[in-house]
DOMAR-560862 format. One line per field, with one value per atom (N, C-alpha, C, O): z, y, x; residue number from 0; atom name. Coordinates in nm, 4 decimals, decimal comma, padded with zeros to 6 digits. Example, Ala and Ser with C-alpha at 12.3 -4.5 7.8 and 13.67 -1.06 7.14 Angstrom:
pz: (00,7800  00,7800  00,7800  00,8465  00,7080  00,7140  00,7870  00,8039)
py: (-00,5690  -00,4500  -00,3300  -00,3319  -00,2250  -00,1060  00,0030  00,1138)
px: (01,3190  01,2300  01,3200  01,4236  01,2850  01,3670  01,2900  01,3409)
resi: (0  0  0  0  1  1  1  1)
name: (N  CA  C  O  N  CA  C  O)
This chain:
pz: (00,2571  00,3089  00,2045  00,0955  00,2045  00,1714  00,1584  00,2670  00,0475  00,0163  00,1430  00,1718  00,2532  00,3187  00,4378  00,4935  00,4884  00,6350  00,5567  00,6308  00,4668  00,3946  00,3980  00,3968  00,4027  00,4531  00,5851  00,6280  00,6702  00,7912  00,8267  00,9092  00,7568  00,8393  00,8849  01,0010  00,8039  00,8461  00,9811  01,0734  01,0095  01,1454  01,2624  01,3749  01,1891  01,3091  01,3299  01,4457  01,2890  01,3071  01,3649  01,4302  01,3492  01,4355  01,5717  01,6581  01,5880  01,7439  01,8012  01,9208  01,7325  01,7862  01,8656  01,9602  01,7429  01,7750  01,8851  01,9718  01,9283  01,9817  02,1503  02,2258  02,1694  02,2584  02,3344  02,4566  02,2231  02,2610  02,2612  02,3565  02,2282  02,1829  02,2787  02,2989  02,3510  02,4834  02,4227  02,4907  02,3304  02,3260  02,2182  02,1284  02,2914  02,2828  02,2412  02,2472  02,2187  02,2304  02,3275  02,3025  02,4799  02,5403  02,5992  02,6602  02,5804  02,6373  02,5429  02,5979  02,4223  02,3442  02,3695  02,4052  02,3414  02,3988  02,5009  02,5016  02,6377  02,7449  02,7270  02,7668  02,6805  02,5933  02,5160  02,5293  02,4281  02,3739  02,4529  02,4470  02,5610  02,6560  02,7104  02,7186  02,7821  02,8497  02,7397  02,7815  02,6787  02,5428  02,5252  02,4295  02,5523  02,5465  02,6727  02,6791  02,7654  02,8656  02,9060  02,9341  02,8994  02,8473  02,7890  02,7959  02,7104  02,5965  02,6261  02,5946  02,7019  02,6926  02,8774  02,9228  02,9214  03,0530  02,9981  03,0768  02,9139  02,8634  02,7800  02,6781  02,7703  02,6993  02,7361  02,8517  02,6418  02,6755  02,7251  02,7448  02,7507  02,7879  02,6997  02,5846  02,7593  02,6340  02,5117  02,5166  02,3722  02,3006  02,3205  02,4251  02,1340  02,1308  02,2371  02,2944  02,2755  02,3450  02,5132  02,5677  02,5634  02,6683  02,6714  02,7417  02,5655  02,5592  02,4949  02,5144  02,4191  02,4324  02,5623  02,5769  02,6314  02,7380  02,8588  02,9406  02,8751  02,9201  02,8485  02,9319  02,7464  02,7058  02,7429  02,8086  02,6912  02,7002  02,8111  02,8272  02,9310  03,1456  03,1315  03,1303  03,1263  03,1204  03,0766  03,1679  02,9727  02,8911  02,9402  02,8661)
py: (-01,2805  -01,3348  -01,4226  -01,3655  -01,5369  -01,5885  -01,6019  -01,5681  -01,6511  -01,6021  -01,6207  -01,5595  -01,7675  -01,7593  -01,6878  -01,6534  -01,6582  -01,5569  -01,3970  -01,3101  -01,3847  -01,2733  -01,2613  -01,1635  -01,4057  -01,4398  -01,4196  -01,3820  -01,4517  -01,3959  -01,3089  -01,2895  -01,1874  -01,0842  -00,9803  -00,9416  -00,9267  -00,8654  -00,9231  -00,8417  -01,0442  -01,1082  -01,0787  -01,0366  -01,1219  -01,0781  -00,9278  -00,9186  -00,8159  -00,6835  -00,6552  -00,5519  -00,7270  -00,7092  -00,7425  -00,6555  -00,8315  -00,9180  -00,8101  -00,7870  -00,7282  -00,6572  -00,5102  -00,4347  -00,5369  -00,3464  -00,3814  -00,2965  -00,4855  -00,5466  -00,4977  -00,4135  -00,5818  -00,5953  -00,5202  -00,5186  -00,4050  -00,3131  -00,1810  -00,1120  -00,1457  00,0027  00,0143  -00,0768  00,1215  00,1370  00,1271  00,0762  00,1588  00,1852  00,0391  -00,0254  00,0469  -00,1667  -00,1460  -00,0288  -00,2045  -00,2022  -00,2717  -00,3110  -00,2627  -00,3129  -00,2794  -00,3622  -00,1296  -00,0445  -00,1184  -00,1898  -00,1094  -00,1240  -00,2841  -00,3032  -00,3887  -00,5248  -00,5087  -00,5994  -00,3798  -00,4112  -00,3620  -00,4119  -00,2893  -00,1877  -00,2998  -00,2923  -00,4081  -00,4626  -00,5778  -00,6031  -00,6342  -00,7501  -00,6887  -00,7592  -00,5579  -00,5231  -00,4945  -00,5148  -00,4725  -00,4663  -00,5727  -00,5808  -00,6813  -00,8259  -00,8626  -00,9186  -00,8354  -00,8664  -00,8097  -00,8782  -00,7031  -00,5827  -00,6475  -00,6313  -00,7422  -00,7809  -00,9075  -00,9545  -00,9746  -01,1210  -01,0762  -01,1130  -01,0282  -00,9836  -00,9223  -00,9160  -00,8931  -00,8316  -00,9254  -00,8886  -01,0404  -01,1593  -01,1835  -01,2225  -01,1668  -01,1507  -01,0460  -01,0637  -00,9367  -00,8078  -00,7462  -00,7836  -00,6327  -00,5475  -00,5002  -00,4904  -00,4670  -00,4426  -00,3815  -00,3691  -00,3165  -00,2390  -00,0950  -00,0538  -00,0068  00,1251  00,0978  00,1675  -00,0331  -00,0623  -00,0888  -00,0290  -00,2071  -00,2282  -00,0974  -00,1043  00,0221  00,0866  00,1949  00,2075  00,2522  00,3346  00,2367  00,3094  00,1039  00,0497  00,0507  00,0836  00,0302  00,0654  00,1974  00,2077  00,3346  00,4584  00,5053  00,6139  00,4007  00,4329  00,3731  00,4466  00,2848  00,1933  00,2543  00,2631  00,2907  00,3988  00,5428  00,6085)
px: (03,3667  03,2422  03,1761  03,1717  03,1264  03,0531  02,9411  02,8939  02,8055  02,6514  02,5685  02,4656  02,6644  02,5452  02,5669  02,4627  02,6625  02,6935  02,6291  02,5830  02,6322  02,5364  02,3636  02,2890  02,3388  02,1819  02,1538  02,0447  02,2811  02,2095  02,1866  02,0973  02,2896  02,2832  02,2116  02,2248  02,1325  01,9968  01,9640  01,9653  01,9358  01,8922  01,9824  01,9554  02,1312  02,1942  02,1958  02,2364  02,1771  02,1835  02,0468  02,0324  01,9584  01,8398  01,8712  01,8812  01,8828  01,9167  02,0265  02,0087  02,1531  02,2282  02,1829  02,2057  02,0984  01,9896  01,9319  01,9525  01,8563  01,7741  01,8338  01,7850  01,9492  02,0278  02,0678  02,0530  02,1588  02,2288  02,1071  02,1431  02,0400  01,9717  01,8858  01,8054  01,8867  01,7612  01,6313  01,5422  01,6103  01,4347  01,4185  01,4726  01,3213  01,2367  01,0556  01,0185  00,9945  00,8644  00,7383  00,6244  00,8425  00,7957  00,6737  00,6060  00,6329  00,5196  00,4184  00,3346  00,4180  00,3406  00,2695  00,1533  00,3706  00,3692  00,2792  00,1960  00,2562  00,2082  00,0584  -00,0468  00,0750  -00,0601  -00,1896  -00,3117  -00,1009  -00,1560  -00,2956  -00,4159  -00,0986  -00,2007  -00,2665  -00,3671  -00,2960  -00,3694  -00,5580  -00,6720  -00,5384  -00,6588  -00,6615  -00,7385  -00,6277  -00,6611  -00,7194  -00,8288  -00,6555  -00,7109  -00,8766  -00,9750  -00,8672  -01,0615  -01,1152  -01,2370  -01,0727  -01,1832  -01,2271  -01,3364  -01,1183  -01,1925  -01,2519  -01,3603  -01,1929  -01,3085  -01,4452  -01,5397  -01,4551  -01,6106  -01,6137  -01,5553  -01,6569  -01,7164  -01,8196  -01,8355  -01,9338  -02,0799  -02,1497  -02,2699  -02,0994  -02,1356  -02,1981  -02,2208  -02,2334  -02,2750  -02,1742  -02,0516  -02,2851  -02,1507  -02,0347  -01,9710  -01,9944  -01,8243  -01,8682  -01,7674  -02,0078  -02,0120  -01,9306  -01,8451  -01,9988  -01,9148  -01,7521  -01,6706  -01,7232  -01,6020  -01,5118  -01,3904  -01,5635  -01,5178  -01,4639  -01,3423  -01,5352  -01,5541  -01,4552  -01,3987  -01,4329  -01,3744  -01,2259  -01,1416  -01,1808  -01,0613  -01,0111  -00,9075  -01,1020  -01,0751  -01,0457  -00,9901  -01,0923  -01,0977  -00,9129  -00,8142  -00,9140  -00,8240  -00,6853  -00,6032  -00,6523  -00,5515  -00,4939  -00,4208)
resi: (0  0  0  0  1  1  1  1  2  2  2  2  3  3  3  3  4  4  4  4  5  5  5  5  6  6  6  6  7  7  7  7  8  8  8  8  9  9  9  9  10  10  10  10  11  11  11  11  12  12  12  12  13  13  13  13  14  14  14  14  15  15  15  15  16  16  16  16  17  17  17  17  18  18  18  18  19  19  19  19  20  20  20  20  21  21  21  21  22  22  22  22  23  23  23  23  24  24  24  24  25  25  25  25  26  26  26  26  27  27  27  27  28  28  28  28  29  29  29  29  30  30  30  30  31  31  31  31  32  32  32  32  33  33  33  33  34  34  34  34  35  35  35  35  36  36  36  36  37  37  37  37  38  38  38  38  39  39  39  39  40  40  40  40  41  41  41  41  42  42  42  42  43  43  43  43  44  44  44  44  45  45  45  45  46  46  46  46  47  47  47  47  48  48  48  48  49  49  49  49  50  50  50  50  51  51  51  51  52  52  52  52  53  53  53  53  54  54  54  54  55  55  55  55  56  56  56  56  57  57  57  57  58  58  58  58)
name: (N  CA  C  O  N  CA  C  O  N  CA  C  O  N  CA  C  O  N  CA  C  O  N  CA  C  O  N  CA  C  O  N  CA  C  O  N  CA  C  O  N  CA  C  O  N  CA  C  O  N  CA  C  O  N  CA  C  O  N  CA  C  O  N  CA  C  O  N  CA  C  O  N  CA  C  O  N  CA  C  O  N  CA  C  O  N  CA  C  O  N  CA  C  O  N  CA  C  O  N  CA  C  O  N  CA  C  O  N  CA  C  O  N  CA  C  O  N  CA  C  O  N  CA  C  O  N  CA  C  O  N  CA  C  O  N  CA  C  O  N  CA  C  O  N  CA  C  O  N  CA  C  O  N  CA  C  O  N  CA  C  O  N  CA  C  O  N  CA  C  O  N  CA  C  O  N  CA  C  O  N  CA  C  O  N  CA  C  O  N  CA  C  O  N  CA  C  O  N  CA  C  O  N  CA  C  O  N  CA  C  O  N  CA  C  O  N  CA  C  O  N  CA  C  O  N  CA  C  O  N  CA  C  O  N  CA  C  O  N  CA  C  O  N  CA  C  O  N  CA  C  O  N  CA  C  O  N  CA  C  O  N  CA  C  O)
C-alpha cells in the first residue's frame, strides 16, 4: 500500500460502517429537526419557560 490509499482510509471505513451496520443516527437527526422546528415556531413568543414546556410536550 502506498501513503496515500493510507489517507483515505479512515474515511473509507466510515462510509463502510455507515452502509453496512444497522444502527445510524437517524432518530437523533429527527429529534434535532424537530427542536428546530419548536423554536423557530415560537419566534417572538414568550420566553425559554414556554419554549421549554413546549419541547418537554413534544418529546
Amino acid at each position: 500500500m502506498n501513503v496515500k490509499s493510507l489517507l483515505g482510509l479512515p474515511e473509507e471505513l466510515a462510509v463502510v460502517a455507515g452502509l453496512t451496520l444497522p444502527q445510524n443516527n437517524g432518530l437523533v437527526e429527527g429529534k434535532v429537526n424537530k427542536l428546530k422546528l419548536i423554536k423557530r415556531m415560537g419566534y417572538g413568543r414568550a420566553g425559554f419557560p414556554l419554549l421549554r414546556q413546549r419541547v418537554l410536550h413534544a418529546l
